[in-house]
C-alpha positions as CSV (number, residue, x, y, z in Angstrom):
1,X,12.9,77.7,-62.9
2,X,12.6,78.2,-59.0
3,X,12.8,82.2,-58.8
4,X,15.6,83.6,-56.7
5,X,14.6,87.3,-56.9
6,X,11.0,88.5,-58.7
7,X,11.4,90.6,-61.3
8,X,7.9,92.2,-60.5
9,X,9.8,93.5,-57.4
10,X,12.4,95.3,-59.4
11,X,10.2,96.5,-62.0
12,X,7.9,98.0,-59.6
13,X,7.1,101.6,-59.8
14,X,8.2,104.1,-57.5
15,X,6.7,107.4,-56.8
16,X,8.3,110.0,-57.7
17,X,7.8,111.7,-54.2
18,X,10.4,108.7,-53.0
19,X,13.9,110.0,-53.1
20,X,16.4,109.5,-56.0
21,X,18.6,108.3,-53.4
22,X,16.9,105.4,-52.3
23,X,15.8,104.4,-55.2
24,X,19.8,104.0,-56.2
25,X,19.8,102.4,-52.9
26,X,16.9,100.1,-53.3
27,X,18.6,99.3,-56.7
28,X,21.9,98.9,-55.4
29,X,20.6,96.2,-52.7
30,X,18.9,93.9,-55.4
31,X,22.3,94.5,-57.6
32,X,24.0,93.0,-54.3
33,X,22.0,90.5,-53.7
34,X,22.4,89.1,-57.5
35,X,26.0,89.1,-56.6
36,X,25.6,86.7,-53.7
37,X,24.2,84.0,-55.5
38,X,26.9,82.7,-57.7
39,X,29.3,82.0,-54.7
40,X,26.7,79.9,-52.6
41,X,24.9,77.0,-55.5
42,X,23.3,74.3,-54.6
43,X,25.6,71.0,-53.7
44,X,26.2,69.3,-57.3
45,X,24.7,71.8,-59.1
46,X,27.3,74.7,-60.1
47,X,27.3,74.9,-63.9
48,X,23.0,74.6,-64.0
49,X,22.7,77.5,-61.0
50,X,25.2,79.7,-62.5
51,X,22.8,78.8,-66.2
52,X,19.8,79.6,-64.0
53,X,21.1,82.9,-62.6
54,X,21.9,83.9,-66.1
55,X,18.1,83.0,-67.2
56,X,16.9,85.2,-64.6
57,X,19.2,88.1,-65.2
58,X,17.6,88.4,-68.5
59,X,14.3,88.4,-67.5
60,X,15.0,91.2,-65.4
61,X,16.5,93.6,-68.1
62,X,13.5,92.6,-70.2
63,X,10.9,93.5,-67.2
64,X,13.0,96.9,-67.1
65,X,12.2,97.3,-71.0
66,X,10.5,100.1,-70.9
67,X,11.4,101.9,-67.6
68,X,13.1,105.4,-69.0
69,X,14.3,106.5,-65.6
70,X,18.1,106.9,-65.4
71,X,18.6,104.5,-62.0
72,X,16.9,101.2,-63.7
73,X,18.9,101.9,-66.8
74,X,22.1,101.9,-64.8
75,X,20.8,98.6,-63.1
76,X,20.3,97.2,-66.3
77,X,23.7,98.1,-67.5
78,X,25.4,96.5,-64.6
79,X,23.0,93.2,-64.7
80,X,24.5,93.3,-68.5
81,X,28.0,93.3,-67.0
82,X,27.5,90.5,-64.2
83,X,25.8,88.6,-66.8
84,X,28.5,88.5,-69.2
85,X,30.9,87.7,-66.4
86,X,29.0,85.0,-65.2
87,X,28.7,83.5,-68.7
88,X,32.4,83.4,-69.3
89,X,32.6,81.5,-66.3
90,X,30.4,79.2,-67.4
91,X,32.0,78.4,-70.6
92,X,35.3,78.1,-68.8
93,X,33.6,75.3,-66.0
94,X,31.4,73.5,-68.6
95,X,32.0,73.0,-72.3
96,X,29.1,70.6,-72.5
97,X,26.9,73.5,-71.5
98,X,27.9,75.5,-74.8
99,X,25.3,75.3,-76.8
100,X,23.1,77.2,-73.4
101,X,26.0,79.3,-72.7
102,X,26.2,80.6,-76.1
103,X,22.4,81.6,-76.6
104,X,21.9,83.2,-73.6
105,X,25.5,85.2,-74.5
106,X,23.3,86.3,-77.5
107,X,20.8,87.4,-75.3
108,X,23.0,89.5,-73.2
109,X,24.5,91.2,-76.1
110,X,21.4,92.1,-77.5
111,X,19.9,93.4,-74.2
112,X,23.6,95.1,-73.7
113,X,22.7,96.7,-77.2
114,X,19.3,97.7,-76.1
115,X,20.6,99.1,-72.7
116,X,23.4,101.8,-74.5
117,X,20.6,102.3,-77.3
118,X,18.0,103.4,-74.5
119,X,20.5,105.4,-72.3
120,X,21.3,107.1,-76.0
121,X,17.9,108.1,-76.3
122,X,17.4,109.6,-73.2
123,X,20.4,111.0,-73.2
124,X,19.1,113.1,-76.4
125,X,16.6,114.2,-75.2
126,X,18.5,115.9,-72.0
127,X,21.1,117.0,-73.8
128,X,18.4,119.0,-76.6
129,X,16.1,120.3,-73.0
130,X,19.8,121.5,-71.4
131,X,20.5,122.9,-75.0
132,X,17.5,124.9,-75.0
133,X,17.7,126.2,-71.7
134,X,21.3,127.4,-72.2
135,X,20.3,129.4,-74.9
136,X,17.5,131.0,-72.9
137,X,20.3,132.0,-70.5
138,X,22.7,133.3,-73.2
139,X,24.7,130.6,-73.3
140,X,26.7,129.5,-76.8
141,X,26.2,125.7,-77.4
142,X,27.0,125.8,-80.9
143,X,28.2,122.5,-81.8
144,X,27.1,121.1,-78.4
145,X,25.4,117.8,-79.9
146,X,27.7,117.3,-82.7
147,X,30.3,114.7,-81.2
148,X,27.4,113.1,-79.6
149,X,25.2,112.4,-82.3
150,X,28.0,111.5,-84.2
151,X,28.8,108.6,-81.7
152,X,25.0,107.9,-81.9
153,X,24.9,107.3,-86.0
154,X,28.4,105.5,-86.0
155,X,26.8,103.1,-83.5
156,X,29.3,103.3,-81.2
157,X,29.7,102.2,-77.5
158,X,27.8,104.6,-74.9
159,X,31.4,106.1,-73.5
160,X,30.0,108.9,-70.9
161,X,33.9,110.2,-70.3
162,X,34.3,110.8,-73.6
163,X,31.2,112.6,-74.7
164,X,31.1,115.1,-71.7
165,X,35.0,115.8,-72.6
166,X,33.7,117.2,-76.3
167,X,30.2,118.5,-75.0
168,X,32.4,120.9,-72.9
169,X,34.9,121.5,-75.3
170,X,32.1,122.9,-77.8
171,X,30.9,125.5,-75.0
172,X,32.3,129.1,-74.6
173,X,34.8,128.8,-71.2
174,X,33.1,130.7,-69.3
175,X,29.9,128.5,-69.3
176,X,30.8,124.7,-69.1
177,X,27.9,123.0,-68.5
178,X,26.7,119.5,-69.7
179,X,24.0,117.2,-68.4
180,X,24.5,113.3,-67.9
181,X,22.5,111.1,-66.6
182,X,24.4,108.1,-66.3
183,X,28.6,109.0,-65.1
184,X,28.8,107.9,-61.5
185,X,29.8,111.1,-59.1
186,X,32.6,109.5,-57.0
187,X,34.7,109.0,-60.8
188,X,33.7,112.9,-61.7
189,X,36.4,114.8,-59.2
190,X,39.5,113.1,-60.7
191,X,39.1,113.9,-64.1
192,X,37.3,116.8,-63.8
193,X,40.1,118.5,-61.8
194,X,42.5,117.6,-64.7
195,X,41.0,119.9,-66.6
196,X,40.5,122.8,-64.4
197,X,37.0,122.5,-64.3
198,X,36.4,123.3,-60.6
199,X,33.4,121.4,-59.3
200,X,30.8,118.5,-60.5
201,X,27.5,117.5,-58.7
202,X,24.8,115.6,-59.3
203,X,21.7,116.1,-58.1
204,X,17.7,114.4,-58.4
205,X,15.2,116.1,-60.5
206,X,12.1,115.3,-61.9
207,X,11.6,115.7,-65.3
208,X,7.9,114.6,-67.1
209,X,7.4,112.2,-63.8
210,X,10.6,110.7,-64.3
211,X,13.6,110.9,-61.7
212,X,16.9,112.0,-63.6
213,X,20.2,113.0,-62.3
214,X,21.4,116.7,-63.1
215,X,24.8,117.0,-63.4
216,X,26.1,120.3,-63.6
217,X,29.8,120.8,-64.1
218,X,31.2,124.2,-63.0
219,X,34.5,126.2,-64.4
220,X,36.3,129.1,-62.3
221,X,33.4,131.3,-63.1
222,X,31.4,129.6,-60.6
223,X,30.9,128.4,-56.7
224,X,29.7,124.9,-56.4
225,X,26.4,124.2,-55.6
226,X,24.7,122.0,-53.2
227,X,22.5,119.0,-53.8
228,X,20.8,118.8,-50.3
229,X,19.9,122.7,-50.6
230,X,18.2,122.0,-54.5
231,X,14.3,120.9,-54.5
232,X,14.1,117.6,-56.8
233,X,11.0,119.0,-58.1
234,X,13.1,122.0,-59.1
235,X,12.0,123.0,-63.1
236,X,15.0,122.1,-65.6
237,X,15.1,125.1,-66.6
238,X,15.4,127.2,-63.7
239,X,17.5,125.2,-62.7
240,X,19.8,125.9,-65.1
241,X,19.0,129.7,-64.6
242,X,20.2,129.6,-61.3
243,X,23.4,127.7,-61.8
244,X,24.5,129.8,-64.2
245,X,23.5,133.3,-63.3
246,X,23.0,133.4,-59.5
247,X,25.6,130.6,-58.1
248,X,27.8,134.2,-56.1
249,X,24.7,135.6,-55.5
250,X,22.9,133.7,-53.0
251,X,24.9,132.0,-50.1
252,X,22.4,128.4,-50.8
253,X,24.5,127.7,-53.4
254,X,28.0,127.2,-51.7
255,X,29.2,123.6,-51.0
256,X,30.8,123.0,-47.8
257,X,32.0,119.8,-48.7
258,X,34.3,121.0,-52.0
259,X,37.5,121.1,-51.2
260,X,39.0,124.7,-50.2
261,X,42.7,123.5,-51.8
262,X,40.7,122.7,-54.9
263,X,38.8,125.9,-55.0
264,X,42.5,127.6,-54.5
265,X,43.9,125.7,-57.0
266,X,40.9,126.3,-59.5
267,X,41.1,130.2,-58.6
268,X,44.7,130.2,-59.3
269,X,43.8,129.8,-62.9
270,X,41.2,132.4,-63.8
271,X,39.3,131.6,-67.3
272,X,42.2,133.9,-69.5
273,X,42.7,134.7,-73.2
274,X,45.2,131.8,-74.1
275,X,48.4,133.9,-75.7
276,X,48.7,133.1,-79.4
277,X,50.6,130.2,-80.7
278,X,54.3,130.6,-82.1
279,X,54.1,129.6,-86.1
280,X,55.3,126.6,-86.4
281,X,58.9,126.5,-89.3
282,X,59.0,124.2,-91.8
């Protein structure tokens, strides 16, 4: 099979000194470039490049296999998500390529299944590190983990919305914070300002040599905080510490670019006891 892209290249390791931002960048750009194929095959040969392109997309997500870092994991999960594309396209250009079509579906759904099962995984382990540190702080994360790893036994798809809607949920008001690895920041805004949580950032970190992405949601108790201000080599947990006990302290912590009308809005509704429900008459 003539190679289009070598995996080697996307599997290579970065050091950590390199900036999670152009590593997502770097990631991005070979996520592109995939894209580009399909449109352009060779003269005559549609239904065997787009068969090719698929063969190669899964030798990618297997040469990521045991990368652990949060950006190649979101790579993977996209290459899933072109792949399957791609092979329904297939199917629908050239029944006679079935029996292909359908094996190397198998193989997506297994590497799709690998992919969620991974992100799971680190995701755990995150979530048990952010637990601990909120504790150290004072903070109640009783039942913290228990929608999560609920999710995790039943099996069920990786659905980053939903399990940062029940991780703050479980947390006292006052002290909303939850870290993901995976939820893309430009989606975070809109549903975070429907529930009147005021601010959401993500920000590099290196945790055990790895880069991850700290995202720290904040309630009305709290300023935003800057990314560019935060060293990615920044322990987890003071990090934590300093989100959640010194963000009106120190001036380094405001955001510029969060939205004043937001921060109004968000002020207008000050954390309050919630006045108690009218019994309902049967």
């Amino acid at each position: 099979m003539e190679t289009i892209l070598d995996p080697a290249d996307v599997k290579q390791e970065m050091s950590p000194a390199v900036g999670a931002y152009a590593r997502r960048a770097e990631l991005n750009k070979r996520f592109q470039a995939l894209q580009e194929i399909l449109p352009k095959p060779p003269p005559g040969r549609e239904v065997k490049h787009k068969v090719q392109i698929l063969d190669y997309l899964c030798d990618i997500i297997e040469s990521l296999e045991h990368q652990n870092a949060c950006l190649e994991l979101e790579f993977a999960r996209n290459c899933v998500k072109l792949g399957i594309r791609w092979v329904d396209r297939v199917v629908m250009d050239a029944p006679d390529e079935k029996e292909t079509v359908c094996r190397l579906m198998r193989e997506l759904h297994q590497l799709k299944r690998y992919v969620y099962a991974e992100c799971l995984e680190v995701m755990t382990k995150s979530i048990l590190v952010t637990r601990d540190a909120m504790q150290r702080e004072g903070v109640e994360t009783q039942g913290m983990l228990a929608a999560f790893q609920c999710n995790r036994e039943l099996g069920t798809p990786f659905e980053p919305e939903g399990f940062i809607r029940d991780a703050i949920n479980s947390l006292k008001p006052t002290r909303k914070v939850v870290l993901n690895n995976l939820f893309p920041l430009d989606e975070k805004h809109a549903w975070t300002n429907k529930h009147n949580i005021q601010a959401a950032m993500a920000f590099p970190i290196i945790v055990e040599g790895k880069c991850k992405y700290l995202a720290v949601f904040y309630d009305n108790s709290c300023e935003s905080i800057s990314d560019a201000e935060i060293s990615k080599t920044a322990p987890l947990t003071r990090l934590l510490g300093d989100s959640l006990s010194n963000c009106r302290a120190s001036s380094k912590w405001n955001d510029a670019s969060q939205s004043d009308a937001n921060y109004s809005h968000s002020k207008r509704h000050e954390a309050e006891p919630s006045p108690p429900k009218k019994p309902r008459h049967t």
